[in-house]
ZAMARGU-4260 file (C-alpha; in steps of 0.2 Angstrom, whole numbers, plus 5000, padded with zeros to 4 digits):
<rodrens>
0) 5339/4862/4950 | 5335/4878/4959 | 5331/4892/4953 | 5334/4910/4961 | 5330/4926/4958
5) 5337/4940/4963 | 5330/4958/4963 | 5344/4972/4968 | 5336/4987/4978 | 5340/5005/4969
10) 5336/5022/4972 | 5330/5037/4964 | 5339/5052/4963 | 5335/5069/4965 | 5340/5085/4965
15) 5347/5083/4986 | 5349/5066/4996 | 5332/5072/5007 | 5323/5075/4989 | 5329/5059/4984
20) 5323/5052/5000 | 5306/5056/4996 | 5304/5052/4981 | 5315/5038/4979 | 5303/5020/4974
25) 5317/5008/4974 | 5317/5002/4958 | 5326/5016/4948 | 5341/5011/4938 | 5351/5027/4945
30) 5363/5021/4959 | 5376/5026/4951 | 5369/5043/4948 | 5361/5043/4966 | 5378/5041/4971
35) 5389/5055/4962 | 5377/5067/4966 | 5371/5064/4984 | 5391/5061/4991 | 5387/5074/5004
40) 5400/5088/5009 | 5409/5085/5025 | 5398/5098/5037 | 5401/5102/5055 | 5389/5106/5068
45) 5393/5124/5064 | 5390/5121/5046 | 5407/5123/5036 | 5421/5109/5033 | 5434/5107/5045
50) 5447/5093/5051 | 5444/5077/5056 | 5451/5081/5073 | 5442/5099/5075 | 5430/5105/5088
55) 5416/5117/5089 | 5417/5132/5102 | 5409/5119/5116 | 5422/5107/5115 | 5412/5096/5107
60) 5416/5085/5091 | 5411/5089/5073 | 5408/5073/5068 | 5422/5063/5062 | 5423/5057/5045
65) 5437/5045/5042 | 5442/5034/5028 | 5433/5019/5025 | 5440/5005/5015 | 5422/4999/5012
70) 5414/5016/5008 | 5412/5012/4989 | 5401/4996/4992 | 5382/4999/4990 | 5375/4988/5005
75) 5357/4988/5006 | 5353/4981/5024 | 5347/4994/5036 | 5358/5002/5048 | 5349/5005/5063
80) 5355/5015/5080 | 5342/5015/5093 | 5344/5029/5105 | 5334/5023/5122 | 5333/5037/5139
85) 5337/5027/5154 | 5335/5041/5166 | 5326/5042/5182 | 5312/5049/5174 | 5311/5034/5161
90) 5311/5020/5174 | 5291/5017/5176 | 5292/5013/5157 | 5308/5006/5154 | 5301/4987/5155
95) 5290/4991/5139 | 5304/5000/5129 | 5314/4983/5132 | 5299/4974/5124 | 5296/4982/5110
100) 5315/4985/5105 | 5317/4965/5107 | 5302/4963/5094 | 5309/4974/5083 | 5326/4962/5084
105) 5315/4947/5083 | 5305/4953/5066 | 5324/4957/5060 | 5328/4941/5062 | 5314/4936/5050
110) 5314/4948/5038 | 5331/4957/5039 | 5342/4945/5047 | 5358/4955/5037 | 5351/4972/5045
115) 5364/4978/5058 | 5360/4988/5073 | 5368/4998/5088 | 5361/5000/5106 | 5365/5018/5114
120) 5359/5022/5131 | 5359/5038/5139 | 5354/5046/5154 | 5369/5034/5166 | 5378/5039/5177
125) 5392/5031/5167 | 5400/5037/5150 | 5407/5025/5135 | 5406/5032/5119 | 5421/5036/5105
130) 5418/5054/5104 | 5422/5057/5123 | 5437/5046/5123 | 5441/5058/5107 | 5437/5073/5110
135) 5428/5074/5126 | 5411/5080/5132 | 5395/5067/5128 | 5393/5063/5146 | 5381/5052/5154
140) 5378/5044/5139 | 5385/5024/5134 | 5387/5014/5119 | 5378/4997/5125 | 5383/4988/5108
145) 5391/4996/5092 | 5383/4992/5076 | 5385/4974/5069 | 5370/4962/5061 | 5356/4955/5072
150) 5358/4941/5083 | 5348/4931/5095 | 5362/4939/5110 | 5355/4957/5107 | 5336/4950/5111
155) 5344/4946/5128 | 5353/4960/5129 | 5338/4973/5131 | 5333/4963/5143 | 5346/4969/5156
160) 5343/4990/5152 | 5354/4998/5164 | 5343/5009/5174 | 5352/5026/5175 | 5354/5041/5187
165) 5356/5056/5177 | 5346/5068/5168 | 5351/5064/5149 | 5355/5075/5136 | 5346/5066/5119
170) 5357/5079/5108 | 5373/5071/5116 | 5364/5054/5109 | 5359/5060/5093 | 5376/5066/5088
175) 5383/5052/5095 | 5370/5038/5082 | 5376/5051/5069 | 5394/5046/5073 | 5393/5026/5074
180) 5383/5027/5057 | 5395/5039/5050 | 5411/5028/5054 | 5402/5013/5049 | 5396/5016/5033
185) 5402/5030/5026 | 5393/5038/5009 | 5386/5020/5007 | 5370/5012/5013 | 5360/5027/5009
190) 5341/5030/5015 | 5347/5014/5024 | 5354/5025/5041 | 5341/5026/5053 | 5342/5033/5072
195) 5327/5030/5084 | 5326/5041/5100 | 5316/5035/5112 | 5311/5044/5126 | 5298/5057/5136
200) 5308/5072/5134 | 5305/5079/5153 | 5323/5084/5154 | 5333/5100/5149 | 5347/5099/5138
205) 5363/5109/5140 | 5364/5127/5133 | 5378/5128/5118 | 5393/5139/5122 | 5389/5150/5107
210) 5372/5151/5097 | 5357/5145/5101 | 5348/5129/5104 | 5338/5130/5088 | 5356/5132/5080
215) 5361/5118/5085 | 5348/5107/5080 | 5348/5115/5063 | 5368/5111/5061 | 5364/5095/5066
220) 5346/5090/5054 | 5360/5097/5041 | 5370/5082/5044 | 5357/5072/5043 | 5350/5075/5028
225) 5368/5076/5022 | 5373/5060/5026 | 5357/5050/5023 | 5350/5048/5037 | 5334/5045/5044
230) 5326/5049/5060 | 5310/5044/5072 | 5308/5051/5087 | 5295/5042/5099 | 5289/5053/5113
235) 5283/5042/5128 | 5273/5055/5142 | 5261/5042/5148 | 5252/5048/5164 | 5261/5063/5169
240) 5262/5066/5190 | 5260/5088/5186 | 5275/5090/5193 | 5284/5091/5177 | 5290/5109/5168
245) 5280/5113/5158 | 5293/5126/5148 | 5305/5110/5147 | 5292/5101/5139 | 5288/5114/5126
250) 5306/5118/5123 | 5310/5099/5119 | 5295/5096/5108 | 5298/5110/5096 | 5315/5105/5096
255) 5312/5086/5090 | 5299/5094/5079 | 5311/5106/5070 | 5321/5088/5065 | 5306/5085/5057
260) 5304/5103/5047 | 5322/5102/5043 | 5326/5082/5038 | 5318/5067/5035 | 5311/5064/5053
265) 5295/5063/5062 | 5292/5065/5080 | 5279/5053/5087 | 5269/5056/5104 | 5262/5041/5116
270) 5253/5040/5130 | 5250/5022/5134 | 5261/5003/5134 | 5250/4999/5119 | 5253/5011/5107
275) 5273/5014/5110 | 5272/4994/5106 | 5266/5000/5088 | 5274/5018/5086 | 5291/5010/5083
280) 5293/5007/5064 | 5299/4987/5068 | 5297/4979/5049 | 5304/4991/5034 | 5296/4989/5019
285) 5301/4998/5002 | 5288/5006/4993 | 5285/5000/4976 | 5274/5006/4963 | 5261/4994/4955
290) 5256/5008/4941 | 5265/5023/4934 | 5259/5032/4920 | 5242/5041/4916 | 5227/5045/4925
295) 5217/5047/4908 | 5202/5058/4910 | 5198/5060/4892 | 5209/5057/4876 | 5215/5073/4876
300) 5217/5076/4895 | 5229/5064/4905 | 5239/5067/4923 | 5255/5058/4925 | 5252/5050/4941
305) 5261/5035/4952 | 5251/5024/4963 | 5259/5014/4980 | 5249/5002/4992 | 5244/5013/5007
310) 5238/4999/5018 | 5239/4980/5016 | 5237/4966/5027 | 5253/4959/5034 | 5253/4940/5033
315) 5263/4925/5046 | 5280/4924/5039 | 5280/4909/5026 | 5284/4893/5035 | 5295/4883/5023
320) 5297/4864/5024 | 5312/4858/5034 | 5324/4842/5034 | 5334/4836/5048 | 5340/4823/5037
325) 5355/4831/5031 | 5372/4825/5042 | 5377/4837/5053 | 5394/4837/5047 | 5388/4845/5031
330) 5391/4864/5034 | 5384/4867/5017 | 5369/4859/5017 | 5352/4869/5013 | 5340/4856/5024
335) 5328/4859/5011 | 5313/4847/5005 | 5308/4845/4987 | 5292/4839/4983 | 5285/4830/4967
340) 5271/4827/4960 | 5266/4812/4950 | 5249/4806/4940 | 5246/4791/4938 | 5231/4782/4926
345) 5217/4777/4934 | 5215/4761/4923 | 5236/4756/4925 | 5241/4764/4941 | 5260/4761/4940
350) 5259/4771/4921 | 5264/4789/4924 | 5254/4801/4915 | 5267/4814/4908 | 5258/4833/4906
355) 5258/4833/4888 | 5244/4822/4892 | 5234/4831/4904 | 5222/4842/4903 | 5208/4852/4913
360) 5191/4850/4916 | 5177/4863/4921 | 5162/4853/4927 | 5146/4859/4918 | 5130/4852/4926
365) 5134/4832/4925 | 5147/4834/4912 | 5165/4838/4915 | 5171/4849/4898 | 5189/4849/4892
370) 5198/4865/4890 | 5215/4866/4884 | 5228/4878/4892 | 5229/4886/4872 | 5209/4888/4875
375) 5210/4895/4891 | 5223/4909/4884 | 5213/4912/4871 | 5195/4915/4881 | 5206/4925/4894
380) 5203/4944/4895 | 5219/4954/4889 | 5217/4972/4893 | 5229/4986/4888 | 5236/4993/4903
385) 5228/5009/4907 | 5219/5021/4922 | 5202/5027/4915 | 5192/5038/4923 | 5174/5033/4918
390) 5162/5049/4927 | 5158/5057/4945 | 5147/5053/4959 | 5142/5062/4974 | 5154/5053/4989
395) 5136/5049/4998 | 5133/5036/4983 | 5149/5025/4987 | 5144/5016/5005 | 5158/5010/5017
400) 5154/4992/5015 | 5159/4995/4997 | 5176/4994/4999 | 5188/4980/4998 | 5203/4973/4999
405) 5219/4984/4999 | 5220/5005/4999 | 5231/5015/4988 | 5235/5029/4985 | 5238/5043/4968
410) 5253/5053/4970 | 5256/5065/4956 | 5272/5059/4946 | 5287/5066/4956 | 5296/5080/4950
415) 5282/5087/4938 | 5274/5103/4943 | 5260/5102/4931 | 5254/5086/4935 | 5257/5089/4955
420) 5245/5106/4949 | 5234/5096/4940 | 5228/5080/4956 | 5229/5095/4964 | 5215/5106/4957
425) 5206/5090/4953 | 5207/5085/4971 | 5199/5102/4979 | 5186/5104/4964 | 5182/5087/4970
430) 5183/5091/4987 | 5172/5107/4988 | 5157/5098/4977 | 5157/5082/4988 | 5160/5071/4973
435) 5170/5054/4971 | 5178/5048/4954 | 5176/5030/4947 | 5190/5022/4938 | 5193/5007/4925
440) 5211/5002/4931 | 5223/4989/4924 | 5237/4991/4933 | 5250/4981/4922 | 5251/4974/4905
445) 5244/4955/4905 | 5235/4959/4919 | 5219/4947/4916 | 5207/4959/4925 | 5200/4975/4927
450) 5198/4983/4942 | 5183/4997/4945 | 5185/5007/4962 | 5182/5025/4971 | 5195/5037/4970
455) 5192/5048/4985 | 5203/5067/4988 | 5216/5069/5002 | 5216/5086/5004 | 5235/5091/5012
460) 5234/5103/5026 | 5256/5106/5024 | 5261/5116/5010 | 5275/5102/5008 | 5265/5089/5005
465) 5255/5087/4989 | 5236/5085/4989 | 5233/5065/4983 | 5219/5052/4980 | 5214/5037/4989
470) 5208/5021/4979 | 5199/5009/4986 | 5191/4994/4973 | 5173/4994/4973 | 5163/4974/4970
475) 5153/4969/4956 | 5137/4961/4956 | 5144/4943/4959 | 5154/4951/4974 | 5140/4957/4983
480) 5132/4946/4996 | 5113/4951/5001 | 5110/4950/5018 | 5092/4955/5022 | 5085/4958/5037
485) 5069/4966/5046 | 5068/4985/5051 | 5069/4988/5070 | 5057/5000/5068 | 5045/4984/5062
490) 5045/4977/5078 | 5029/4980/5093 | 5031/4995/5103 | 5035/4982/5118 | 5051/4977/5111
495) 5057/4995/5109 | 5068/5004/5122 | 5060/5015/5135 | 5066/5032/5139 | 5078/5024/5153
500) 5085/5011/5145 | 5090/5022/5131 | 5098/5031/5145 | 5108/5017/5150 | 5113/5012/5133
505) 5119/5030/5130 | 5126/5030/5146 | 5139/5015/5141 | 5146/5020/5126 | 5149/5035/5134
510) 5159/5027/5148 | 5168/5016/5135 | 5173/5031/5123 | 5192/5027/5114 | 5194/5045/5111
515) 5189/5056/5126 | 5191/5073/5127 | 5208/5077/5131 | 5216/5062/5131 | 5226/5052/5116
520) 5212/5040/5106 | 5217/5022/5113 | 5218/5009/5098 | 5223/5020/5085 | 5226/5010/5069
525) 5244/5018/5068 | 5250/5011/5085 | 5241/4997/5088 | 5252/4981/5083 | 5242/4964/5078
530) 5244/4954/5094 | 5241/4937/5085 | 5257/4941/5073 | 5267/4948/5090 | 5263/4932/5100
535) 5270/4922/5086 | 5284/4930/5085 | 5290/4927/5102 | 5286/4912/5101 | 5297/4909/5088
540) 5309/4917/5098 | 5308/4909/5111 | 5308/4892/5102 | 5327/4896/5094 | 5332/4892/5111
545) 5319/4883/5119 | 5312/4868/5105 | 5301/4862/5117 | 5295/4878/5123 | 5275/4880/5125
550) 5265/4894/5118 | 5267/4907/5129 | 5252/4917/5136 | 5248/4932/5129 | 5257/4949/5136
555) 5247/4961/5149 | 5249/4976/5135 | 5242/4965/5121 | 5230/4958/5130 | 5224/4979/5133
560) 5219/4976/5114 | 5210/4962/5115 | 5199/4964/5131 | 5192/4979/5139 | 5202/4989/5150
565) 5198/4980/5166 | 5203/4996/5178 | 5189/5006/5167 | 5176/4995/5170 | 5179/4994/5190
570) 5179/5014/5189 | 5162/5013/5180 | 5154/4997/5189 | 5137/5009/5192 | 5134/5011/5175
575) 5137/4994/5167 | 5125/4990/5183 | 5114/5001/5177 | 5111/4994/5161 | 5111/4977/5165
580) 5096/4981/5176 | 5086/4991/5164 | 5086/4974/5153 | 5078/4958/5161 | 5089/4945/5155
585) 5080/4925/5155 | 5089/4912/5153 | 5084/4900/5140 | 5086/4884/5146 | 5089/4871/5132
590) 5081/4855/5130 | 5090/4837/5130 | 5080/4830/5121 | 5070/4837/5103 | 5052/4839/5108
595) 5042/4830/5097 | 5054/4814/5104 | 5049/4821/5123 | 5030/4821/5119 | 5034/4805/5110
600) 5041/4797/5125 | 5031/4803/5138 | 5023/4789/5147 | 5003/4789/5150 | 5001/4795/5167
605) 5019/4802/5172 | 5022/4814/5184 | 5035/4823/5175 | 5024/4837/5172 | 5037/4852/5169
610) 5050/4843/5157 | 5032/4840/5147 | 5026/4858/5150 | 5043/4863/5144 | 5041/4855/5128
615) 5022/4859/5123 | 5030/4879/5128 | 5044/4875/5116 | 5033/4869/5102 | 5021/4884/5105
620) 5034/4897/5102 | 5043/4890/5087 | 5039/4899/5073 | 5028/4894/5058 | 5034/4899/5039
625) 5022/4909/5030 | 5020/4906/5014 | 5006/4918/5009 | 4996/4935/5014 | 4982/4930/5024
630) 4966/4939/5027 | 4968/4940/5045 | 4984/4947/5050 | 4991/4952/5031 | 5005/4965/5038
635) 5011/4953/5051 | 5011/4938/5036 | 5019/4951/5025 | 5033/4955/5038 | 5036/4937/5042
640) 5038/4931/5023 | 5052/4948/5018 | 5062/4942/5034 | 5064/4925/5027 | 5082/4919/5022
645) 5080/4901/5016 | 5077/4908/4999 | 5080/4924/4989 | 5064/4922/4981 | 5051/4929/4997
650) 5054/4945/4994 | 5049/4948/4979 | 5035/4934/4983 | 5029/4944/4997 | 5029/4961/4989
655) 5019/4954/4974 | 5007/4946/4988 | 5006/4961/4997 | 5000/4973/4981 | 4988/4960/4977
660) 4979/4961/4995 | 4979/4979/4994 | 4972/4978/4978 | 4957/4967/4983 | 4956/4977/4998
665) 4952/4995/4988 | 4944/4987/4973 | 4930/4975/4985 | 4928/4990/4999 | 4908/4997/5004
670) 4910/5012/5006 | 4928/5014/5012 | 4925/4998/5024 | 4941/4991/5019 | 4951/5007/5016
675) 4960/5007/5034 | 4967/4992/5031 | 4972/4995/5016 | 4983/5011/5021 | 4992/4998/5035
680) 4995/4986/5022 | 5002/4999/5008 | 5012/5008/5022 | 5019/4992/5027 | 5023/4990/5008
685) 5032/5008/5006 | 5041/5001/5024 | 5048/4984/5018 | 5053/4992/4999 | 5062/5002/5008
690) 5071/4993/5017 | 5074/4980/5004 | 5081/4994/4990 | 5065/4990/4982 | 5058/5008/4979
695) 5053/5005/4960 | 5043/4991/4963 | 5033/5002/4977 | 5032/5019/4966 | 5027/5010/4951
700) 5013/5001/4961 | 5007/5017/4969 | 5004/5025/4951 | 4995/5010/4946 | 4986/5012/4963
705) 4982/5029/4960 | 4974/5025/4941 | 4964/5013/4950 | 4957/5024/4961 | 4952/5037/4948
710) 4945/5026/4937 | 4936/5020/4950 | 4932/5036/4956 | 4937/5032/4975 | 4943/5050/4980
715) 4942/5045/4997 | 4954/5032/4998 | 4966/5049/4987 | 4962/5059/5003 | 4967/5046/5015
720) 4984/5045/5006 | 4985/5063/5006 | 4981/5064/5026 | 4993/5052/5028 | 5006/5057/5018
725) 5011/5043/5011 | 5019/5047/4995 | 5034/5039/4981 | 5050/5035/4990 | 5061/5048/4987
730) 5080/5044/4982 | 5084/5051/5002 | 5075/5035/5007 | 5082/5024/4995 | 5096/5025/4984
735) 5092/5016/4968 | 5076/5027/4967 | 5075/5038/4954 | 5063/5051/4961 | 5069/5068/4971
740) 5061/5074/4986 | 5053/5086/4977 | 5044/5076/4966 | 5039/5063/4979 | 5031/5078/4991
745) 5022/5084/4975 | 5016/5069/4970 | 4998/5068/4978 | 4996/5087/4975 | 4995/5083/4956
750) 4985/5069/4956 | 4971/5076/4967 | 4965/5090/4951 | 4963/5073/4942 | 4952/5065/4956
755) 4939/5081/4956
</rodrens>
């Protein structure tokens, strides 16, 4: 038996189609509302209703809107138009626009394999589109394929762009998208209508007979939002040659950016093959709450609040088990493999054991102990579903490496004011203090944890756009992994940088800066695509028609993100020279054989002085494990014991050695014979409690030190800590200390009345 489960999309409604837009979480249960309302008017380019067959003052078409027998079916695939400039101008880039269109086919064969899609090209010397054959006008511009569902043919065909000869007007194209989505679908399939212009905007477009250009664009983002649709514009300027205009430029950029002040559309700029491989939106994805309802600050004092994923890993397509067993007569056969799982008794191994009869262990030393499924209910957490805030912190308290898994984000709930008011003046008193909330979350009923994270203000620089949170889950304890390791600063002067090698360093993170000045950041987060998931996927594609296809080696732009730029490091040769020779480099041959077997097989009187040499070198370097403070070298012993990892247990062994040597030190001096020592010791103390998170265990020595000293009388060790200032550590030193600044510089001062 096969189960299936099937979750319909629906859409919010609001109080207009772009509002909806917006807000709209797919699973509403208002189609039928979101459709009664959001029918939109049938608007022209001049903005009032006219005939099917009218035209505008320029001679151009008002958009048609015929009937459609279809239009009352609510289809939930995306219909895509992909608008691509094939002018002279585009050329140089033309072989990376046919790349990324044919991955966004190849993921839509993946996920959205009922999506539909139509190629326009523009900028030919050609023209083929509906409108001209109707109305006229629309030159230069083609329709390469009209809209129907993906297919392996359209991957091939973006690999054969026609390479055009005209300037090309991308208003022409955009009205054109509008038409072929129009005609297609209708009132139907809304939020689903999408057009993707893609080109560098270098190129005027034609002056309207009446109005202005800025009219037009508005008549047209009218439409838009009208009728549903979506838009993305991706700007590719690349390396420009200067001899571009520069008014052309500027006129077209506010134009694709007044689509985005007037509809939903955004307007994209690129400079380089990598990141127009990631600026196109190739894999759609519905937003889905995993919370609605109140952010509770007290009992009395809740925002109504909703909360999306912001960022989450994308994963490999699953890969589902396959049979080629099936004849391949059988048009209705499903090729798929069920698999069933059988226990059988240890003692019989042909009795099946039925799962009434089973039950789970949980080892417990040498034992294994039984726990029922009813027990395991019964000892699970059940929390009430609920967003608590449980206090403030300043945002320095929260480290980076705190964060993990996924971010979301708090939007106040759509439609109300108040709470929109609310996050808000939460957000900026937040904001102008420096202070991070910490919240108890469970986001859904049943949920059998609680989450505890950091909800950090996002500030909104549009008036549009509400101010909102971040959330990111913070570990506990038994999350946290301890990784301790020595303090640079710890090491002899020798094996600290000079003046010119710290010259050099600098000198080559400069050279490979991501984000110089006046020029795109390279490797933005937003563009950069996840070259493993992209070779896979053209492999796949490449398998569907070639089943003994190798792997195919990774493309010259994705390989721009995993390996430095090779043209900037031939530019900047002298300074990767530079540093290479301000740091000797040795090699460190390794030995075939273990030494003690080489001093063990080394035959009396053999000549083969330097593989012996070599060994008895080996053995002199390796390094010993210190177990204990020695009277010697106690600060080198100390060091060497806190920078041991085979057990957790030296730190705090070396911490309690290193008290009870300065201890002995100060208590057995002659007259201040030991005291120096003492003073390294203790600042080597203050160093290593530092740099464990350990600042208790030093200040609460230090005031036993300090009692010592004054029952003892031994002002001139006080004095010594007073010239050196060596004082508590300070919560700016260490986190988990609980003393200020002030009270750490003030520390010595109070004592020293005492001492006299």
């Amino acid at each position: 038996m096969i189960l299936v489960i099937v979750s319909s999309a629906r859409m919010g409604a609001a109080s207009d189609f772009s509002d909806c837009l917006k807000l709209c979480d797919y699973d509403t249960e208002c189609f039928q509302y979101c459709d009664d309302i959001c029918v939109p008017p049938r608007l022209t380019r001049d903005n009032h209703e006219v005939n099917d067959d009218a035209i505008s003052s320029n001679g151009k078409t008002k958009i048609s809107n015929p009937k459609n027998e279809d239009a009352g079916k609510l289809d939930h695939f995306e219909g895509l138009v992909l608008l691509l400039d094939v002018g002279p101008t585009m050329h140089n880039v033309l072989p990376e626009i046919q790349k990324v269109c044919s991955m966004l086919i190849q993921k839509k064969l993946i996920y959205g394999k009922f999506d539909e899609v139509g190629v326009v090209v523009f900028g030919t010397r050609e023209t083929d589109n509906e409108l001209t054959k109707e109305v006229g006008g629309y030159e230069h511009v083609v329709v390469l394929r009209n809209i129907k569902v993906v297919d392996g043919d359209l991957v091939d065909a973006f690999q054969e762009l026609p390479r055009g000869t005209c300037d090309g007007d991308y208003l022409d194209a955009i009205v054109v998208g509008m038409d072929m989505l129009i005609k297609k679908y209708q009132a139907t399939n809304k939020g689903k209508k999408r057009l993707c212009l893609i080109t560098n905007a270098l190129c005027p477009i034609k002056d309207p007979y009446e109005g202005t250009k800025e009219d037009q664009v508005n008549t047209i983002a009218a439409q838009m939002s009208a009728h549903g649709m979506k838009m993305e514009s991706v700007i590719v300027r690349g390396r420009l040659t200067g001899g571009e205009d520069q008014r052309i430029m500027d006129e077209n950029d506010r134009l694709l950016n007044l689509f985005s002040e007037k509809t939903s559309a955004k307007a994209v700029y690129v400079e380089s093959q990598t990141a127009l491989l990631g600026a196109l939106r190739t894999r759609n994805i519905s937003p889905v709450t995993i919370f609605r309802g109140d952010l509770e600050l007290s009992s009395k004092m809740k925002i109504k609040v909703w909360v999306y994923k912001k960022t989450s890993e994308e994963k490999f397509p699953t890969l589902k088990k396959y049979s080629d067993k099936a004849p391949p007569t059988d048009r209705f056969a499903t090729h798929e493999v069920k698999v069933d799982y059988e226990y059988k008794s240890v003692e019989d191994p042909n009795k099946v054991v039925p799962p009434e009869q089973r039950i789970k262990g949980y080892r417990y030393g040498p034992q294994v102990v039984p726990v029922s499924s009813a027990e395991w209910d019964a000892v699970k957490f059940k929390p009430e579903k609920s967003v608590k805030l449980l206090g403030f912190t300043d945002a320095s308290n929260i480290m980076r490496h705190y964060y993990m898994k996924d971010v979301n984000i708090f939007i106040p709930e759509p439609g109300n004011t108040r709470a929109a008011l609310a996050v808000s003046a939460l957000a900026r008193a937040m904001k102008e203090m420096n202070k991070v909330a910490i919240l108890r979350c469970v986001w859904r009923q049943g949920q059998g944890s609680v989450v505890v994270g950091v909800l950090t203000p996002n500030i909104s620089e549009k008036d549009s756009t509400p101010d909102v949170f971040y959330f990111n889950v913070l570990p506990f304890a038994e999350d946290v992994r301890e990784f301790q390791f020595p303090s640079l600063s710890s090491f002899p002067a020798s094996w600290q940088p000079n003046e010119q090698q710290q010259e050099a360093a600098d000198n080559l993170v400069k050279m490979l800066d991501l984000a110089p000045s006046g020029k795109q950041e390279a490797l933005l987060p937003d563009f950069t695509p996840n070259p493993v998931l992209e070779l896979f996927y053209r492999h796949l594609e490449l398998k569907s028609k070639h089943p003994d296809a190798a792997v195919p080696p990774l493309d010259e732009t994705l390989k721009t993100i995993t390996e430095p730029d090779p043209d900037l490091l031939s530019e900047n040769k002298s300074v990767i020279d530079a540093f290479c020779k301000s740091f000797e480099l040795k090699e460190n041959p390794r030995l075939k054989k273990s030494s003690k077997r080489l001093l063990r097989e080394k035959p009396s009187g053999s000549d083969e002085g330097e593989g012996y040499e070599n060994a008895i070198n080996a053995l002199a370097v390796r390094p010993i494990k210190v177990e204990k403070i020695g009277d010697s070298s106690p600060v080198q012993d100390f060091e060497a014991m806190m920078s041991r990892r085979d057990s957790p247990d030296w730190v705090s062994k070396a911490i309690k050695d290193m008290e009870n040597k300065i201890h002995n030190l100060v208590e057995n001096s002659y007259e201040g014979d030991n005291h120096g020592k003492a003073l390294e010791c203790l600042l080597a103390l203050r160093k290593g409690c530092i740099l464990e998170q350990e600042p208790k265990q030093f200040n609460d020595f230090l005031h036993h030190l300090l009692n010592v000293c004054q029952e003892k009388k031994l002002s001139n060790f006080c004095e010594s800590l007073i010239s050196k200032g060596l004082t508590l550590i300070s919560k700016s030193e260490a986190t988990d200390s609980e003393v200020t600044d002030d009270e750490a510089r003030s520390f010595l001062v109070k004592k020293e009345p005492e001492l006299e």
